[in-house]
C-alpha positions in Angstrom: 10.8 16.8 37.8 11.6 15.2 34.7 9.0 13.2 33.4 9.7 10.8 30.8 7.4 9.2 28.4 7.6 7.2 25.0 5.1 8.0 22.3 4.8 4.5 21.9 3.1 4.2 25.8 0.6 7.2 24.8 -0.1 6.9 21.1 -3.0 5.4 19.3 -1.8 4.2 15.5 -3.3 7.4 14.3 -1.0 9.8 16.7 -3.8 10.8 18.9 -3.4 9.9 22.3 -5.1 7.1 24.3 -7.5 8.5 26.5 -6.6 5.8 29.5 -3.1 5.9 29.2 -3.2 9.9 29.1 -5.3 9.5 32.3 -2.2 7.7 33.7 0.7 10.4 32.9 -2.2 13.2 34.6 -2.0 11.1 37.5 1.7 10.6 37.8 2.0 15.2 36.7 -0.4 15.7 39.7 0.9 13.5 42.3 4.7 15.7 41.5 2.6 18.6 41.5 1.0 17.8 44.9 4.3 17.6 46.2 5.5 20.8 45.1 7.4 19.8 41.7 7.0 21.2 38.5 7.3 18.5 35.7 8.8 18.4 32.5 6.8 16.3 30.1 9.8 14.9 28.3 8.2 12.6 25.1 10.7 10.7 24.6 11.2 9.2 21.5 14.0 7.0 21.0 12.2 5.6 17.7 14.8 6.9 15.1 12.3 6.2 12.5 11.1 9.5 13.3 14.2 11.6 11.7 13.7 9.9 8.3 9.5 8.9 8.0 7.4 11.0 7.1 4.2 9.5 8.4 6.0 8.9 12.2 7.0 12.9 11.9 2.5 13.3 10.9 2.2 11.1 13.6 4.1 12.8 16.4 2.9 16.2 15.1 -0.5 14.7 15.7 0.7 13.7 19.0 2.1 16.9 20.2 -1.0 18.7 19.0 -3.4 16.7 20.8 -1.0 17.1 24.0 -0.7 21.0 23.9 -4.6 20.8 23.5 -5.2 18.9 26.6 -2.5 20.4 28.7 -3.9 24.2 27.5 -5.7 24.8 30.7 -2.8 23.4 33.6 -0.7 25.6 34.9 2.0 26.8 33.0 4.5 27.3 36.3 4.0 24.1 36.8 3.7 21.7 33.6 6.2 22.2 30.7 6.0 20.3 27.3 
């Protein structure tokens, strides 16, 4: 299962993720799990700002760090980033 999700939902101003809104994509990867799926964690950005600034590339590397951190300990057959 695909699962699609824009920085923009997950993402404090300083790239880190908010902690309630996180809370809300591990619900949505475990209820697919619990049915069998393995999800892709697709962030989605469709922000084009991204290819040019350098800050939104600091804050999406921010992002993605904090991500692989949390997700470090879910099963890897089941959750891809």
């Amino acid at each position: 299962m695909r699962l699609c999700v824009s920085p923009s939902v997950i993402e404090s101003p300083s790239g880190e993720p908010v902690q309630n809104r996180l809370a809300d994509v591990d619900a949505a990867i475990r209820k697919f799990q619990s049915h069998g799926l393995a999800v892709v964690l697709d962030i989605h950005n469709e922000d084009r700002k991204l290819d040019t600034d350098a800050d939104e590339q600091r804050r999406f590397e921010v992002l993605w760090t904090a991500l692989a951190m949390h997700y470090t300990k879910w099963d890897p057959e089941m959750l891809f980033l």
